[in-house]
N, C-alpha and C positions, 0 to 999 in steps of 0.2 A: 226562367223567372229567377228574382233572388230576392234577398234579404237583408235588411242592414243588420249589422252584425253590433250589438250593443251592450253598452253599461250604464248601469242605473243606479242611483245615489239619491238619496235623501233630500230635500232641499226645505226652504221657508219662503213666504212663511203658507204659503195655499198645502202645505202638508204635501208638497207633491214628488214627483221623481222626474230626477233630472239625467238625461238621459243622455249619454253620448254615445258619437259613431267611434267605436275604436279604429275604423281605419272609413275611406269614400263609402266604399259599399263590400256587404258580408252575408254568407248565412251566418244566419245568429240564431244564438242561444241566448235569451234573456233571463235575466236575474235580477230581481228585485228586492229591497229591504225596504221599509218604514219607521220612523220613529215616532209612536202616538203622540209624544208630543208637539211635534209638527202638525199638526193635525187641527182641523179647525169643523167640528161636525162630520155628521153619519156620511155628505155625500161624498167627503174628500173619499175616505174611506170605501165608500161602493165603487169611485173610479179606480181605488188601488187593488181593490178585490176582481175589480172585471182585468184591469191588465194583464195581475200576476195570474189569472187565470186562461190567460189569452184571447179573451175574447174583447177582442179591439176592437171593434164594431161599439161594441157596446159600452164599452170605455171611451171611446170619441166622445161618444152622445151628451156620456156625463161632462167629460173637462168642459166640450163646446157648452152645457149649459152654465158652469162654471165659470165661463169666461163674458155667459150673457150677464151673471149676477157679479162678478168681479172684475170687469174689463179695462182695470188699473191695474191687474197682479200679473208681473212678466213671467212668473215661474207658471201659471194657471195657463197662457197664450205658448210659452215653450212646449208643455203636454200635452195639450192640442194638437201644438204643430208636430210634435212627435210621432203622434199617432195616425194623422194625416200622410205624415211621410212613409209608416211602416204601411199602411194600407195600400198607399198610392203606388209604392215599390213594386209590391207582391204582385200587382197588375201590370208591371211594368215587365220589357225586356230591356239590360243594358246595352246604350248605344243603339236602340230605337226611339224616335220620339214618341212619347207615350201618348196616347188618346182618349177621346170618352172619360166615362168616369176617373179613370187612373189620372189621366191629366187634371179636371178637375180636384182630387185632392192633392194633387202635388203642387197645382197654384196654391190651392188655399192654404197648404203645408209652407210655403214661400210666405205669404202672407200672416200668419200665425207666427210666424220665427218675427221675423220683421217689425211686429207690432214686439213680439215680447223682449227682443236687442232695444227696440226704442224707448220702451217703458223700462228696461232694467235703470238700476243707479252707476252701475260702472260696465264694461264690456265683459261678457261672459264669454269665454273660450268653448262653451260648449256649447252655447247657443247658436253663436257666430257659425261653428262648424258643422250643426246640424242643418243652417239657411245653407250653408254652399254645398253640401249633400242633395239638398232637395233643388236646387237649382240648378244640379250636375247630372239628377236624374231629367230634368228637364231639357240635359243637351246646352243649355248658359252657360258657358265654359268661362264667359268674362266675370259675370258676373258672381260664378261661383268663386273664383281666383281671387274677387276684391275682401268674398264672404271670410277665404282662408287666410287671406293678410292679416284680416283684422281679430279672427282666431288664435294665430300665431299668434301674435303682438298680445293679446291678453294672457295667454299661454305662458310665456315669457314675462311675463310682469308681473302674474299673478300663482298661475299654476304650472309651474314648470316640469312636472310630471308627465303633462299632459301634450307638450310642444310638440312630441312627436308625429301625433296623430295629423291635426292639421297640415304641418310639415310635410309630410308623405302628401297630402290628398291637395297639398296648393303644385309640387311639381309634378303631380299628375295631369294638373288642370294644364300646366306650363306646355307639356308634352302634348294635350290636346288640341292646344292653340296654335302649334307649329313651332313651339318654342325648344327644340330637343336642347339645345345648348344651356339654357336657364333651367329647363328642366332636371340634367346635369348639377347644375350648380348645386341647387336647391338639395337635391338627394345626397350628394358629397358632404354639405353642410350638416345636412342632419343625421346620419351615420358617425361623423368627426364630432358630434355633439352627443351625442347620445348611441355609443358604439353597440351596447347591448340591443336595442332596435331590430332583430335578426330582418325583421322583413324588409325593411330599407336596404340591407346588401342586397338582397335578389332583386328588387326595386333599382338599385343603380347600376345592376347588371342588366336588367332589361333596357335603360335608357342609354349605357353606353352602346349596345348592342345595334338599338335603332340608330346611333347616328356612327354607327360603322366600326366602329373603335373594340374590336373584337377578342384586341388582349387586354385592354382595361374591364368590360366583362368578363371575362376569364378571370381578371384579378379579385375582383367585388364578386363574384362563384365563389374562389377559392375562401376568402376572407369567412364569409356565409358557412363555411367548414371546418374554421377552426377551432377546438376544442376547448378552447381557452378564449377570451378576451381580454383585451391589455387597456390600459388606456393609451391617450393620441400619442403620446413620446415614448412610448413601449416600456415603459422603466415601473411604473406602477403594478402591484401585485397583480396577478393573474385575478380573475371570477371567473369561479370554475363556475360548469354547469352550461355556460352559454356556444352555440355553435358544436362542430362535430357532426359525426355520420349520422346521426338523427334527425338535425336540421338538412344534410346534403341531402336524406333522404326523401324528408316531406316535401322540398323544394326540387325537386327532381322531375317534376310533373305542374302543370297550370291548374292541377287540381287546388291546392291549397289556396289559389289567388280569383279561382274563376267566382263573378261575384263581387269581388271588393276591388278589382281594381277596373279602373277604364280603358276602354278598346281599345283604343293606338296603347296602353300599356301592358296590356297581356296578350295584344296581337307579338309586340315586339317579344316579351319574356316567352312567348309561346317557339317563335320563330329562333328565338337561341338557343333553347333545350335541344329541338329538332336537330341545330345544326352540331352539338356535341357529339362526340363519341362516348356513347355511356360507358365503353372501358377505359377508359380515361384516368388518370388517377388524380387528382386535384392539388396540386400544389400550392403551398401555403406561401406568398411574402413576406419577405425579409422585411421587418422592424426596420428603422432610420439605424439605431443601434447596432443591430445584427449586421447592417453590412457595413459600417465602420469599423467594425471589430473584424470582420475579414479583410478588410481594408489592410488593418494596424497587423493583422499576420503576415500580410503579406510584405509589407514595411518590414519586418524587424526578420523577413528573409531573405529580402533583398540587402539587410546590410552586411551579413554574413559577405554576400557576390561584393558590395562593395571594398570590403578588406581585401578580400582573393584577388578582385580587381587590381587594386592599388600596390600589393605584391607583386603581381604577375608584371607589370608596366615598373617595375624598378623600384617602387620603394618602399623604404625602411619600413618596421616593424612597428614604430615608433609612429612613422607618417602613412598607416594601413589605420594603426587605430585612431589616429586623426581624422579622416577620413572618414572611418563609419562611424563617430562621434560627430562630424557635421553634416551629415548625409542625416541619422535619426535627429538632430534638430531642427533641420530642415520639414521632415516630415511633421513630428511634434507641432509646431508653428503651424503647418496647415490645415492639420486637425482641430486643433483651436480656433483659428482663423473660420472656418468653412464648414465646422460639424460641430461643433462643441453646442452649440443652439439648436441644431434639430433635434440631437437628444437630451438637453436636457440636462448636460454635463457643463460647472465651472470651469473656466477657461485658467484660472490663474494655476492647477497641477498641469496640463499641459506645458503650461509657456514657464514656468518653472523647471519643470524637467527639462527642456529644451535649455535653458539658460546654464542647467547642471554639466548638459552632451556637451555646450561649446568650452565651457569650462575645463572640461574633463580632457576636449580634443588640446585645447591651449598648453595643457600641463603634459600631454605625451609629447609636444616638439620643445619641451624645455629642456 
């Protein structure tokens, strides 16, 4: 059995709580807040008192009569359908289709979102992504995929905070359709967007994993472990706090994902833990930067050989430091040319210093 795993937020104007899946599906802990002034009468109020007490059952009853006396208010049809969905889950098992009552409120869960996306005035990103939840517990994998598009898309235009969640839960859907390659994309995309996301690296380790690619999961592991985050061009300060042997450790097991993620997803994430060596030691990759910079050591000790070079074979003193003065411009120039953009770095102190070396090499054969 499981749980959506959720967050709850205040909304207008039905006084009610708007609720999102932080990720497809979760054991959850819910938390609820109210602001009386949202608030429109004693029954908003009895349905916020039955939720935050958990009894959903009984908090249905009210939104659904709420939705029979306001059946224009998209936030009144989103709590319904929220509540439909936390019921219908708990009856559910993931990646069984669900039956009996359980199915029952998981249509009506479909149908309550549906109506409250169509009644809303602009796309809600929460809305959207709790109809593709309920239609993912229903095995829709298409239909929950169009649910997540149109989640992201309001996400990004509206609540950028929020992009993540969807994000994760549409290349999940990608991965259930048979799509590992898009499913790939999707998770690369949203980790390079949002690098702090920890569960997205485990997430795109498990999908490299499924399509075979077993040292780019080893790579999206390791990442998942580092103690530090950078941003995409490594140049930006560290945020600490994120990644490290805390995270390698919670993700060490399917225990953290069983739940929220979908079968072909945590079959795969299940199936690459197995195949690790837990003595393993985790290696971190090299930033675009960091290996440029071992690049440039290496460069500037190979020109030492190019002087020695140029002695050894006959010549002058003069035409040695020629030599490694056109040899580091040469290099210089390619650096600019070929890396100066992946990190992040102006090309014009490159190609200037290069322009210094040929200078410098011209003035030793005068």
């Amino acid at each position: 059995m499981h749980r959506l795993a959720l967050l709850l937020a205040v909304a207008r104007p039905c006084g009610a709580l708007r609720v999102a899946s932080r990720r497809a599906f979760g054991a959850a802990a819910a938390a609820a807040a109210f602001d009386p002034a949202a608030a429109r009468g004693g029954e908003v109020d009895d349905a916020l008192r039955s939720f935050n007490g958990g009894d959903y059952e009984a908090s249905l009853r009210q939104w659904t009569a709420l939705t029979a006396r306001r059946p224009d208010d998209a936030l009144c049809w989103g709590n319904r359908g929220t509540l439909e969905l936390i019921l219908g889950s708990k009856a559910s098992t993931l990646g069984a289709a669900p039956t009996g009552a359980a199915r029952d409120l998981l249509e009506s869960s479909v149908a309550s979102f549906s109506r409250s996306v169509a009644l809303a005035a602009s796309d809600d990103a929460l809305a959207w992504n709790n109809l593709g939840n309920a239609q993912a517990v229903l095995l829709r994998w298409d239909a929950a995929a169009r649910s997540y598009d149109r989640s992201l898309a309001a996400a990004l235009a509206n609540e950028r905070a929020l992009a993540s969640i969807p994000a994760s839960n549409r290349a999940q859907a990608a991965l259930e359709l048979g799509d590992a390659g898009d499913a790939e994309r999707r998770a690369a995309n949203l980790v390079r967007r949002d690098p702090n996301f920890v569960d997205g690296r485990a997430l795109l380790a498990a999908i490299r994993f499924e399509r075979g690619d077993r040292a780019g999961a080893e790579e999206a592991y390791a990442a998942l472990c580092v103690p530090t985050v950078t941003s995409p061009n490594g140049l930006s300060p560290p945020k600490r706090g994120l990644g490290g042997s805390d995270w390698c450790e919670l993700y060490s097991t399917v225990d953290v994902v069983v739940g929220r993620w979908t079968p072909r997803t945590l079959d795969a994430y299940a199936r690459f833990l197995a195949s690790r060596d837990a003595r393993a030691r985790v290696t971190v990759p090299l930033s675009p930067l960091g290996k440029s910079m071992l690049k440039m050591v290496g460069a500037v000790m190979c020109t030492t050989g190019v002087y020695l070079g140029a002695l050894a074979a006959g010549a002058s003193a003069a035409e040695a430091f020629a030599a490694m003065y056109l040899f580091t411009a040469a290099v210089t120039v390619k650096f600019a040319l070929t890396e100066c953009d992946a990190v992040g770095v102006p090309k014009f102190g490159p190609l200037a210093w290069a322009g210094l070396s040929i200078a410098l090499a011209a003035a030793a054969l005068m």
